[in-house]
N, C-alpha and C positions, 0 to 999 in steps of 0.2 A: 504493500500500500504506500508506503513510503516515498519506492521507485516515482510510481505512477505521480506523484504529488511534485517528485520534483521533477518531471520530467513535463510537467503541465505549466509550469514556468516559464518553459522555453516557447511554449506555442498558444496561442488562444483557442486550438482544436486540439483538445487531450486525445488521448487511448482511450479506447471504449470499454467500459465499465457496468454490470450488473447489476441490479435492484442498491441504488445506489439513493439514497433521500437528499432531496434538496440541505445545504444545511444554510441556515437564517444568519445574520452578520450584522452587525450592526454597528461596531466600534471599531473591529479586528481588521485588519490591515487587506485580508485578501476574501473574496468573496467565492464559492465555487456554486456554479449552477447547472444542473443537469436538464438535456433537452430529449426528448423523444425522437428516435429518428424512426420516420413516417416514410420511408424510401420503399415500396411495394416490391421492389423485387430480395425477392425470398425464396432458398431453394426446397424440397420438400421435408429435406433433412433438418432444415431449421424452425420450419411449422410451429414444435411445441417451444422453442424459445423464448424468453423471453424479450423483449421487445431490445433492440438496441439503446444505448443512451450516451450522447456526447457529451461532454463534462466542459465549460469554459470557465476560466479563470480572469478573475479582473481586480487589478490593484485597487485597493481602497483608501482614500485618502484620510488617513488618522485625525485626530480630532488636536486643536492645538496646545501646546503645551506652554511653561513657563509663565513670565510674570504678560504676555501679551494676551494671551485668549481672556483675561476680564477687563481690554482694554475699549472693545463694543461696549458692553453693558455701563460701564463707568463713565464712558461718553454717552450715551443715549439716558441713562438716568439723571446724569450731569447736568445735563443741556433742557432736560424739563422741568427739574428744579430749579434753575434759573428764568425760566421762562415765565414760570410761577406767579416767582416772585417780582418778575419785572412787569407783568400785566397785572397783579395787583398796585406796582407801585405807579405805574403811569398809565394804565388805561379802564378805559369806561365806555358806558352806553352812548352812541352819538345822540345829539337832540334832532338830525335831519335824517330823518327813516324815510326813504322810498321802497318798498320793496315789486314794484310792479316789474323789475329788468331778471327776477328772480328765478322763472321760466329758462331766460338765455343763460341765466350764471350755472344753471344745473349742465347746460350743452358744453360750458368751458370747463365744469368739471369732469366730463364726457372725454370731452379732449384729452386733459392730462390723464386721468386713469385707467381710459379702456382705449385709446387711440395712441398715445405716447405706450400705454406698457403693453399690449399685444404686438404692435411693429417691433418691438425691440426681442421678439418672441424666435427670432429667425436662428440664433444660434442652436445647434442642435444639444448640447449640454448646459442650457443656462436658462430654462423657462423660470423657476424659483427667482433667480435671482434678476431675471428681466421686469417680472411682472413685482415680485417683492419689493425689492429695492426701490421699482415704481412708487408704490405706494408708502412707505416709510418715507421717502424722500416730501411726496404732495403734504403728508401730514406736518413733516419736520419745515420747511420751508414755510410754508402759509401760517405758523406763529411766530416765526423770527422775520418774515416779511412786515408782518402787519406792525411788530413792534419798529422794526427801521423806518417802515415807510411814517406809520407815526409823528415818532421823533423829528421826520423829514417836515413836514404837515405842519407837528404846532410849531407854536412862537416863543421865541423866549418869556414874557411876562406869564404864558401858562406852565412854566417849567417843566415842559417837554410832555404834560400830560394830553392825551387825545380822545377822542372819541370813536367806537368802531359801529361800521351801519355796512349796510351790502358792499356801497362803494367801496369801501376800504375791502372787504374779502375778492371782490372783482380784480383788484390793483394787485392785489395780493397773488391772484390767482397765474397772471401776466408773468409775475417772476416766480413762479413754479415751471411757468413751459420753459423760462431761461434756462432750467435751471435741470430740467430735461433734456432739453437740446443737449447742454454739455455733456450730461449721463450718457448720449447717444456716442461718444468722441470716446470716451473712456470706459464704456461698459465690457464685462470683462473682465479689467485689467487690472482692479481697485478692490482694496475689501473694503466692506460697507464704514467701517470708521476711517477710512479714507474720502470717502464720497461725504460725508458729514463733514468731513472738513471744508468738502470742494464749495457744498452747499451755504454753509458759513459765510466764507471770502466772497460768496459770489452774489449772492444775496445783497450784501452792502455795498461793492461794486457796479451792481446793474443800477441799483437805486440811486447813486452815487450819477452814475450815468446818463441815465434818464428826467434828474432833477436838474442836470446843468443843461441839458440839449432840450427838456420840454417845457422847464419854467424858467430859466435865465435866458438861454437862447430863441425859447417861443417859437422850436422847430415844430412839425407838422406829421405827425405820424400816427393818424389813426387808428391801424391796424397794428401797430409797434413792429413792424418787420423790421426795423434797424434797431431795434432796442431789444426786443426778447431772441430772434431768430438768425440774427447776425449778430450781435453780442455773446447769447448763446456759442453759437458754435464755434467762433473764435475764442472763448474762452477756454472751453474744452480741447479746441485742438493746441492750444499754447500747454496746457495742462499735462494732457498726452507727453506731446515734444518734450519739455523739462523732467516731467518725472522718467521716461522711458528714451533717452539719447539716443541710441542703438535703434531704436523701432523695436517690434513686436513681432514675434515669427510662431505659432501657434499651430498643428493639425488639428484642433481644438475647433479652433475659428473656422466652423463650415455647418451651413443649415443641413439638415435632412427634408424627406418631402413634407413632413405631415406640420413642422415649425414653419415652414415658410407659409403652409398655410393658416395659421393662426396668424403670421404676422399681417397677411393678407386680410384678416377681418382688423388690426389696428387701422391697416388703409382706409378702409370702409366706413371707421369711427370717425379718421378725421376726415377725410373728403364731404360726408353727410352734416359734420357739426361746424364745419370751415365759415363757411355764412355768416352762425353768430359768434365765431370769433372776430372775425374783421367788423360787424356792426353793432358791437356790445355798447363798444366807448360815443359810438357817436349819438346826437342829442337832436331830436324831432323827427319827425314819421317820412319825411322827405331823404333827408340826410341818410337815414336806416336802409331806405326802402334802394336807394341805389348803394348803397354798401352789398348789400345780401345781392343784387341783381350782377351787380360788376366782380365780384367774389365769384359767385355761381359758373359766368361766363369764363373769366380768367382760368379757372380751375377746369372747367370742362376742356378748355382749349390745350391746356395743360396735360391732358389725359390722352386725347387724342393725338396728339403729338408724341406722345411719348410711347404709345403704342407704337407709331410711323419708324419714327427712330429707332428704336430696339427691335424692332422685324426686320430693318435695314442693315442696320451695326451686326445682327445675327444669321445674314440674309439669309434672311424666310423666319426663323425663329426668334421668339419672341423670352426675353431673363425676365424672370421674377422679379429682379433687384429692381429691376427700373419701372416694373409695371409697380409693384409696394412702396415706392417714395416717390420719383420724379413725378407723377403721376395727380399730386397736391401741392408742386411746386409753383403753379400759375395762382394758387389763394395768396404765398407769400410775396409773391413779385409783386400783384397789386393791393395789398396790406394798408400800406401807406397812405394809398389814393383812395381807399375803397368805394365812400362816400362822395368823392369829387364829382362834378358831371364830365369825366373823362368819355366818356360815349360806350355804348357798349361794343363796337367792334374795335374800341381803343384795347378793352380790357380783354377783346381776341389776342388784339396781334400780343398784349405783353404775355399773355398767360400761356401761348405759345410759344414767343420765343423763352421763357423760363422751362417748361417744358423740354425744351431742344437743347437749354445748357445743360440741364442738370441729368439729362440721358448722360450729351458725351462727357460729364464731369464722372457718372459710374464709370463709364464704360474706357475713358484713359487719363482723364485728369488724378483721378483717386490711386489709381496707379502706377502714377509717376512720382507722384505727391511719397508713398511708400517707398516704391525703389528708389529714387536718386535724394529726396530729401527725408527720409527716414520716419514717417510721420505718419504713426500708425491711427488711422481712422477708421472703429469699429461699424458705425453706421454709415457711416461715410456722407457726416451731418456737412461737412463743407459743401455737398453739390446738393444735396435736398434742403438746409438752411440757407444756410452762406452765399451761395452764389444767388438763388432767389431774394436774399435779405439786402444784397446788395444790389440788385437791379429794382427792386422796391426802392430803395435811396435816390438813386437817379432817378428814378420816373416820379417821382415826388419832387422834386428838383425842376425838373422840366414844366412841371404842372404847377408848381409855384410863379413861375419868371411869364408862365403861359395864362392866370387864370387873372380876370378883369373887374373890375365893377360891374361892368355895364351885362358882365354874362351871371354876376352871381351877386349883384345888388348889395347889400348890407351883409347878406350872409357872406360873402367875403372876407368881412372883421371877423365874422365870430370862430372861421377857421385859420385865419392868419392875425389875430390881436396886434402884432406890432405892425400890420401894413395897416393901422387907423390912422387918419393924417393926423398930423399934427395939429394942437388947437392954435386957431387964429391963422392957420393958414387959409389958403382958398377952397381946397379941397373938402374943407371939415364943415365950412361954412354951406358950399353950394350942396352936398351929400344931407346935409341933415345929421351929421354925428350925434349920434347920446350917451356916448364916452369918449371920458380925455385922457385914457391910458396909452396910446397909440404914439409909434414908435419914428411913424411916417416911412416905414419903407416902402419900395419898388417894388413891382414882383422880380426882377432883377437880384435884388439886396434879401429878399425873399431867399431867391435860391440859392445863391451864395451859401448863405446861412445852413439850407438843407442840406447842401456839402460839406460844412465844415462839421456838422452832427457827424457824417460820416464817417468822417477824421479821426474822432474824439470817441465814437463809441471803436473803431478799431485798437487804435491808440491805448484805453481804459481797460476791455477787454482780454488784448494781447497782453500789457502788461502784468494785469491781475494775476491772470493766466499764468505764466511766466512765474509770478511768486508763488503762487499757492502749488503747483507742480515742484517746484525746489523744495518747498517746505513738507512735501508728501514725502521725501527720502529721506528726511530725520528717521534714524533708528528707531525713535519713537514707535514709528508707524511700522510693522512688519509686514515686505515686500511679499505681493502672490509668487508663487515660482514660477516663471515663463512656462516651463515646459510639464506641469505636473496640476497647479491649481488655477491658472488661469484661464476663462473658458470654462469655468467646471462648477456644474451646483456644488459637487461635494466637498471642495473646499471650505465652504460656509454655511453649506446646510447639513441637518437630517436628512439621507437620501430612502427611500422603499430600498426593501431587499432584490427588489427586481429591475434597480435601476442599472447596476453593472450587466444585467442578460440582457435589456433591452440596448445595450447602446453596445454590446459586442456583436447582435444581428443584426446593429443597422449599419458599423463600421464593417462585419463582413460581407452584406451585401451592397455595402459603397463600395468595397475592392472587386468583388465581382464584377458588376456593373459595369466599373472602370476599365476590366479587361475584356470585357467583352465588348465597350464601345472602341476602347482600342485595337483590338482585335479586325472591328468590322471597318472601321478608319482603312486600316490595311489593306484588306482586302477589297474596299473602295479605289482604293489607290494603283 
């Protein structure tokens, strides 16, 4: 018996073995499972046998040791006991309750839970900690959100106490997708009091961010695609880069069929709730009513495009990759504008060509980005965020230096506050102004401005990035192992006893598979 045990080590197909019982595992390092073999051909001398059974062996990854495995729980108890104590000490009931927009805030939490944590579902080892993770993160963020954003909020004479009402959980919610997106850049690769950390830094970064570019600079970005979905992903990939120099090389890192289809219903989640993400923030039944229409449109354009592309780039066949993300990249491209009167075959062509980047960004941008600059991106959030977040920048740009009086009346101030004339100019006088907050800009000096946002949420973001990846390699923090728990529930979770059988039938019908399309390659040839 002995023999047979170590000779099972060498191979993930043992010697065959007799009335042999499954045996259960739980902590022990090596797992054994026995399978039935159902192969009909049998001679007549073998008749009363009993049934064959192949034995496979799968390493288990042990549970952590030393003074780091209560370094989760110490941070996540940590961090609510603080929390505690900081929302009894500075916050409260707001006195302005609207809750009619309550409907849409239930679709944005659609978004992050069931759309953000199913797409990230595509790793074939990491559904726990795709969808997990998700959700610890939504919780952990939207009470350290609300307190930053808060403090952001009041004023000094109220010594920093605030008020919380939808609005604030809505604003809230904004930097949970931030903060997502990045999860997307480094999922994987981080164990979970890593990613607390990441959520930490990032949190008061984005907010940091979005308070200098939406209420000092009085830029324009109603869907937040330059602040949650390009800030996001830059953050993440700068994170990546610093903590992992080297890149990331993983057999780990690969979907099986039935994960890609789960990630395939995330798609679904957000494609169906994208709408009232982009027309949450905006304010009257007009404004909304072309958000949700120009959203709709962009996105479909987005879809069908990116179907085109990926049957081209695969000629004839069509990748998953790019059908599960490029595919809702035309919602983030026009983001910014959503509500504008950009027209509706405006919000064609952007949501098409978003669509068209962010195919070929899967299909060789993502690739290059790996091989020659080392930059390991798990979702590969820079061509499904990033490149959409930043063509959202520009065409808000454009639509600033582009959008007039005479086409958008008053409501003009109320999307761009500093292009109100100045008082006592002529402008303010002939217009009828009923505010003297106004800045007197262009739509010129307008977009100007919407570039320099661009600037500065890259700028804010990479940097952050950048520190909070250095600060992930403090000893402190105990590194996943490339090659053994990264990619892997079982590094951080309780796995079932039949999670080592299941994923040794699926890696050796990937190797089959493999040789047999290789095979037929050949013989094509």
């Amino acid at each position: 018996m002995s023999n047979q045990t170590d000779n099972s080590a060498a191979s993930p197909l043992l010697s065959r073995s007799k009335d042999e019982s499954r045996q259960e595992v739980h902590t022990t390092p090596v797992i054994i499972a026995s399978v039935v073999n159902t192969s009909p051909a049998k001679s007549k001398d073998q008749s009363n046998d009993q049934p064959n059974e192949y034995r496979f062996v799968h390493q288990r990854i042990p549970p952590r040791t030393g003074n780091l495995k209560f370094l989760l729980s110490i941070l996540l108890l940590g961090f609510q006991v603080l929390f505690i104590i900081l929302f009894a000490l500075f916050a409260n009931y707001s006195d302005k309750a609207d809750n009619s927009k309550y409907p849409v805030y239930e679709d944005l939490h659609a978004i992050a839970l069931l759309g953000f944590g199913f797409i990230m579902t595509f790793l074939k080892r990491y559904g726990y900690g795709s969808i997990g993770f998700n959700l610890l993160l939504v919780a952990f963020v939207i009470q350290w959100s609300l307190l930053v954003r808060g403090w952001f909020a009041s004023s000094s004479d109220q010594m920093f106490n605030f008020g919380i009402n939808l609005e604030s959980l809505i604003n809230a919610d904004y930097t949970v997708i931030a903060v997502l997106v990045s999860l997307g850049a480094l999922l994987g690769k981080t164990s979970l009091a890593q990613l607390l950390i990441v959520a930490f830094i990032e949190v008061m970064a984005q907010v940091v961010n979005e308070f200098v570019n939406l209420r000092v600079l009085n830029v324009y970005d109603i869907g937040l695609s330059m602040h949650v979905h390009l800030f996001g992903a830059l953050f993440g990939l700068a994170v990546s880069k610093f903590l992992h120099f080297h890149g990331v090389k993983s057999q780990k890192q690969a979907p099986v069929y039935h994960s890609d289809l789960f990630a395939l219903i995330g798609t679904l989640f957000l494609w169906v709730y994208y709408p009232s993400f982009n027309s949450l923030l905006s304010t009257g039944a007009d404004r909304q009513n072309r958000a949700i229409v120009n959203t709709l449109a962009a996105i479909s354009a987005s879809c069908v495009v990116t179907f085109g592309i990926s049957s081209l780039a695969g000629k004839g066949k069509l990748n998953v990759l790019h059908v599960q993300h490029a595919t809702i990249a035309g919602g983030i491209a026009i983001g910014s504008v959503a509500d504008l009167r950009v027209q509706v075959y405006i919000a064609l062509i952007v949501g098409s060509f978003a669509g068209l980047i962010s195919t070929i960004g899967y299909k060789y941008i993502d690739p290059l980005l790996t091989r020659v600059g080392k930059l390991h991106d798990t979702c590969s959030v820079q061509s499904l965020h990033g490149f959409p977040g930043l063509i959202a920048g520009v065409v808000s740009a454009i639509f600033a230096a582009c959008s007039t009086f005479g086409e958008y009346k008053h409501e003009l101030y109320e999307i761009y506050p500093a292009r109100v004339p100045m008082v006592n100019s002529t402008e303010f006088f002939d217009q009828e102004i009923l505010t003297e907050n106004g800045k007197g800009r262009s739509g010129l000096e307008q977009a100007g401005f919407q570039l320099i946002a661009i600037a500065i949420t890259v700028g804010i973001s990479l940097v952050a990035g950048a520190i909070t990846g250095l600060l992930l390699r403090l000893p402190l923090f105990e590194q996943l192992n490339e090659d053994v728990e990264m990619f892997d529930d079982e590094a951080q979770w309780v796995t079932p006893d039949d999670y080592a059988l299941k994923l040794t039938f699926a890696n050796q019908h990937s190797e089959e598979e493999k040789k047999a399309d290789d095979n037929q390659h050949e013989d094509t040839k």
